[in-house]
C-alpha positions in Angstrom: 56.4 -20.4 38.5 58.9 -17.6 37.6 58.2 -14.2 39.4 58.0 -11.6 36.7 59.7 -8.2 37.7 57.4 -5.2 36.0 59.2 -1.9 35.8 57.8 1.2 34.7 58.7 2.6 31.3 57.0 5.6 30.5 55.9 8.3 32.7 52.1 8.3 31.3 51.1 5.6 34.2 47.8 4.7 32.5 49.4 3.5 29.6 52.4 2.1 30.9 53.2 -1.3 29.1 54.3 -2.9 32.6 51.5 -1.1 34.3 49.1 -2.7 32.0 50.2 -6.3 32.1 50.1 -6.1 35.6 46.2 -5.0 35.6 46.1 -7.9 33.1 47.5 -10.4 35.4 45.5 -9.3 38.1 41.8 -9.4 36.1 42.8 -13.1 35.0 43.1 -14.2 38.6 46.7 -14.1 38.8 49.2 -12.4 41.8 50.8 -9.0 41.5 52.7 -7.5 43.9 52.5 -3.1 44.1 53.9 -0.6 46.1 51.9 0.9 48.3 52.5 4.3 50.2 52.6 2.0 53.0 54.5 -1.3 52.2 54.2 -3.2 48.9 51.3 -5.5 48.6 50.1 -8.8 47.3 47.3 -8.1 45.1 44.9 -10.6 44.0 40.9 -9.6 42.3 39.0 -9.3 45.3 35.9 -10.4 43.4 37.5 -14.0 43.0 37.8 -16.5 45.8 39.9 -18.5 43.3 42.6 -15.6 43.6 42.5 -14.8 46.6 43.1 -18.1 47.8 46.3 -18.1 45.6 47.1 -14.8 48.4 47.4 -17.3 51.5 48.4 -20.0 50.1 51.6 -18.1 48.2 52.0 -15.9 51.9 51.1 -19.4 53.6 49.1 -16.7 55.3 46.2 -18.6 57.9 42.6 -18.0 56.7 41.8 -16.9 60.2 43.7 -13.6 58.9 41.5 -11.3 56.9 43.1 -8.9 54.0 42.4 -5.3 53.0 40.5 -4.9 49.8 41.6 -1.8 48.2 40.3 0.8 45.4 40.2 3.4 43.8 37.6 5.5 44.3 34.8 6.3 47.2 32.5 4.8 44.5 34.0 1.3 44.6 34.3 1.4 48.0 30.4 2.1 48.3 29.8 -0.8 46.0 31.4 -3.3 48.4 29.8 -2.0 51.4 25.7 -2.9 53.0 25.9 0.7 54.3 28.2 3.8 54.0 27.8 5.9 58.0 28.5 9.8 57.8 31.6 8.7 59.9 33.0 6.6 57.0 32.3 9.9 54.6 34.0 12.0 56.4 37.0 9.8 57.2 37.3 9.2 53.5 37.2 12.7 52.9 40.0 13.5 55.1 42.0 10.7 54.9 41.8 8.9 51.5 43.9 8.6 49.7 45.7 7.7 52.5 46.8 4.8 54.8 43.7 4.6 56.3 41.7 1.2 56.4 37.8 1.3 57.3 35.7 -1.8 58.4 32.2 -1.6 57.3 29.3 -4.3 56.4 30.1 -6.3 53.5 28.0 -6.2 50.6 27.6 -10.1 49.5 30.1 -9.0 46.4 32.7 -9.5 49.2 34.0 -13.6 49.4 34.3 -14.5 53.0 37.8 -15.6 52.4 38.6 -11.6 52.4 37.0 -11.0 55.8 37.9 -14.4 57.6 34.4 -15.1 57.4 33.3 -11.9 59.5 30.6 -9.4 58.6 32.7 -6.6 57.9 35.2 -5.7 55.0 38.6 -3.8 55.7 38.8 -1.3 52.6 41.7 1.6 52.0 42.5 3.8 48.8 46.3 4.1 48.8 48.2 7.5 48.2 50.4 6.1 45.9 49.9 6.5 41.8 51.0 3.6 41.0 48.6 1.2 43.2 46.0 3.8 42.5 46.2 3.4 38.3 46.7 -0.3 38.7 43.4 -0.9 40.5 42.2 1.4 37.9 43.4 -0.4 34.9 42.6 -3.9 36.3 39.2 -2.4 36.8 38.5 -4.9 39.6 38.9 -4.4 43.5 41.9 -5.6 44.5 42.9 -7.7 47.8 46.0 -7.2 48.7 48.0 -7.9 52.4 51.5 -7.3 53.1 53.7 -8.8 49.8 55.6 -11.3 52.3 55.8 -14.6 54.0 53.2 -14.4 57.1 54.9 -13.8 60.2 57.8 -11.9 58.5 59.2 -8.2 58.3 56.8 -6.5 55.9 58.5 -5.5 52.7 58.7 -1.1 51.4 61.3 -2.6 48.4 60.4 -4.9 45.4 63.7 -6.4 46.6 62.1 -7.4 49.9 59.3 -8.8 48.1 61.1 -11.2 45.6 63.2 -12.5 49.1 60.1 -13.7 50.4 57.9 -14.6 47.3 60.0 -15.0 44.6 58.6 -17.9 42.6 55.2 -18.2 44.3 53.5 -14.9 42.7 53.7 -13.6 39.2 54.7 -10.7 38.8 56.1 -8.1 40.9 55.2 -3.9 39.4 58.6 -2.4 40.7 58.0 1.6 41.6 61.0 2.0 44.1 60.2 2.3 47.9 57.6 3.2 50.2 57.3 6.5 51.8 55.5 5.6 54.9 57.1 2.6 55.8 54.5 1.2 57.7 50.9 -0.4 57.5 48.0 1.6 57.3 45.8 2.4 60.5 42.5 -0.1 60.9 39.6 1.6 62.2 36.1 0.3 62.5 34.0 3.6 62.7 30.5 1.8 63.1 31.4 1.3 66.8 30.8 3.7 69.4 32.9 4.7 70.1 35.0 4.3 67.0 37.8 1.0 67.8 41.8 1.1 65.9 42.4 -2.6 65.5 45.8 -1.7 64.3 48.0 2.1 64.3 48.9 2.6 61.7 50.1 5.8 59.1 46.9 7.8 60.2 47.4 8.4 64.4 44.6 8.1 66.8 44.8 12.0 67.2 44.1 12.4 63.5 41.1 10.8 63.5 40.2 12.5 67.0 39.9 15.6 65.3 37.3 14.1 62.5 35.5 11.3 65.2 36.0 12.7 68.8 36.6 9.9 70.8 38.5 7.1 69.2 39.5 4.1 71.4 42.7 1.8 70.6 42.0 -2.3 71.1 44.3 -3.8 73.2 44.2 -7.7 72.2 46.1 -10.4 73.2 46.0 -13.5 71.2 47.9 -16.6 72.5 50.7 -18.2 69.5 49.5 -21.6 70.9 46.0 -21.1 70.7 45.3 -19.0 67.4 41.8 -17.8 66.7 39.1 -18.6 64.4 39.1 -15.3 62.6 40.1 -11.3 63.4 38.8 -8.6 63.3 42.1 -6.8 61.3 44.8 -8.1 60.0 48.1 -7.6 62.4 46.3 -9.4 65.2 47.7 -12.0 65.2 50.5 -14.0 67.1 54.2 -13.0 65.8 54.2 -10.4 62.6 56.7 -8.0 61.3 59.6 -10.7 62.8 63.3 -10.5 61.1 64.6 -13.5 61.7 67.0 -12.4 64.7 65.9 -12.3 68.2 64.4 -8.9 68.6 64.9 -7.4 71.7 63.5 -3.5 72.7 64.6 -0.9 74.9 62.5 2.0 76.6 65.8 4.5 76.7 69.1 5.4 75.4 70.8 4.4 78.7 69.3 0.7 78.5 70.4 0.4 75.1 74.0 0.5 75.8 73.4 -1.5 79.2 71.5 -4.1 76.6 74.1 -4.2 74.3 77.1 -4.6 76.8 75.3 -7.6 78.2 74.8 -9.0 74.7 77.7 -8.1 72.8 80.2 -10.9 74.2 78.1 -13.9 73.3 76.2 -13.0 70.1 76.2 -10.7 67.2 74.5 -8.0 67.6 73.1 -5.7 65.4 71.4 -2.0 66.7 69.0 0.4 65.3 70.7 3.8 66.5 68.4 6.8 66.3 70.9 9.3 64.6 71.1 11.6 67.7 72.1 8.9 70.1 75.5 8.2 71.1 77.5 4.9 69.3 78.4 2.0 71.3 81.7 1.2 72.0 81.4 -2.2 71.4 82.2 -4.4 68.0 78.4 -4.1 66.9 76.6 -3.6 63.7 75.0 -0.4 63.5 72.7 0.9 61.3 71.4 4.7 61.8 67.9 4.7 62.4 66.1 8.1 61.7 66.0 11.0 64.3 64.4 10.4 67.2 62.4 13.7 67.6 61.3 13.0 63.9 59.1 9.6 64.2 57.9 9.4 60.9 61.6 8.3 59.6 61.8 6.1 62.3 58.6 4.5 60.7 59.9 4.9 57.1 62.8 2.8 57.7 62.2 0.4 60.0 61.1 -2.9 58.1 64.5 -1.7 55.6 66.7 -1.8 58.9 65.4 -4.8 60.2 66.1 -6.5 57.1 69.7 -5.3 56.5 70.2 -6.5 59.8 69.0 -9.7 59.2 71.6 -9.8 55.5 74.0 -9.8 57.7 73.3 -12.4 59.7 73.3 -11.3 63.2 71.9 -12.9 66.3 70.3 -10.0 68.1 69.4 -6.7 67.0 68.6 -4.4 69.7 65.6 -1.6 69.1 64.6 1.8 71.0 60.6 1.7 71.5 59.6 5.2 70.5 56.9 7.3 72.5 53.2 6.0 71.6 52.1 9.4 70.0 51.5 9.6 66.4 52.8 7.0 64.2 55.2 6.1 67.0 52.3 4.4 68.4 52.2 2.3 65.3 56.1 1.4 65.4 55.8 0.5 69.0 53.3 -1.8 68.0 54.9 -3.7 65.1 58.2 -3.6 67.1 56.6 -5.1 70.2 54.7 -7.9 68.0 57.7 -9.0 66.3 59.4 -9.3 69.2 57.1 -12.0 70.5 
């Protein structure tokens, strides 16, 4: 298969040429892979279990791993769902479009092989125009997990998708990079009180202020024993993972002491928040964001871990920022890919 790259022509998105041959692909069962506010996803019709397969076996993605089905409107998302709470309506209303992923009942429209056989369906509507006119144009739901190998560091470039998938899907819609830089929070809101499976772009104090109490899961799945099916996708034993051993750090100080210990036998790459001081040691650094600003930590994080990886280095050493807002979600994919 030869991986079509799809680039936008015109600035009228609904009638955009490669807009509309990607819809195309998509409504004849084919994969597409979109950018996403979040990262850029693998999109498959969510109405056809034929299509979806094509999703894990391209991503050699486990079936115990459920995707997100996304849309484009709170209408379509009510059409795929047994009930729809007043929670759900007034997350939606707050938060979508948005990185926000809700699990609610599955109507039977749902196949199984989206919800890893589990009652309830994971379903977002992205802030991003191009995902949102796509789903439009195909006219279909549209399934769609991270566009990369399982396991690996989630792609915000079409660049990083074609390293990873690049004849197994195709087509690829190009749109340039993600803003967020991170996946989007999954929250079941039918619990009480109301579980994240996964932080995510929306922080547990965000939906505080629309839910109340809001309580984060803390699961630990074993790699050697994986389970039968999740409850959200991210779960999971080793995600997000470059391809260097991934080591963190809880302060500036032990960063330095990390990377004079490693620094003699390996080479070592380090995410450097931009107000931190440089090492003195031969390293390969790559300026991280600012710190005090988390939300550019988030935005280039799967980017940094993947230059690192170009270049080939053993060990890349990372800062674990403060588990408030979306640094809770970066903490999380950093300490799961560091498994």
């Amino acid at each position: 298969m030869k991986t079509r790259r799809l680039r936008l022509t015109t600035s009228g998105l609904p009638t955009d040429p490669a807009l509309l041959e990607a819809a195309g692909i998509l409504r004849r069962g084919g994969l597409v892979a979109f950018p996403t506010e979040t990262v850029y996803g693998l999109g498959a019709n969510a109405l056809n279990p034929e299509a979806i397969e094509k999703i894990f076996a391209a991503k050699q993605r486990p079936h115990w791993d459920p995707v997100i089905v996304h849309i484009a409107n709170v209408v379509a998302a009510r059409a795929l769902t047994l009930t729809w709470p007043d929670s759900a309506a007034r997350l939606a209303e707050a938060f979508w479009p948005g990185p926000l992923t809700m699990l609610l009942p599955r109507s039977q429209r749902v196949p199984a092989l989206c919800t890893a056989g589990r009652d309830k369906v994971g379903l977002r509507m992205p802030a991003h125009p191009v995902a949102l006119a796509l789903i439009a144009a195909a006219g279909v739901p549209v399934a769609a997990p991270s566009a990369n190998r399982f396991g690996h560091t989630s792609p915000t470039t079409a660049a990083h998708v074609l390293a990873d998938l690049d004849g197994r899907i195709d087509a690829i819609l190009d749109a340039g990079s993600c803003d967020v830089g991170v996946e989007s929070t999954v929250l079941d809101p039918t619990t009480d009180p109301p579980i994240i499976y996964r932080p995510g772009g929306i922080s547990p104090e965000q939906i505080r202020r629309i839910l109340g109490n809001v309580t984060v899961a803390e699961r630990k799945i074993s790699d050697e024993a994986p389970p039968e099916s999740l409850e959200s996708p991210g779960l999971g034993i080793r995600h997000y993972a470059p391809r260097a051993r991934l080591i963190l750090v809880e302060s500036e100080a032990e960063l330095h002491l990390t990377i004079s210990r490693e620094a003699p036998g390996h080479r070592v790459g380090v995410l450097l928040p931009s107000d931190w001081a440089a090492p003195s040691e031969n390293v390969s650094v790559f300026i991280w964001g600012t710190w005090s600003q988390p939300e550019s930590l988030a935005r280039d994080l799967y980017q940094q871990l993947r230059a690192l990886d170009d270049l080939g280095v053993d060990v890349i050493v990372c800062p674990l920022p403060p588990p408030a807002g979306i640094g809770l979600a970066v903490r999380d994919r950093l300490r799961k890919a560091a498994r």
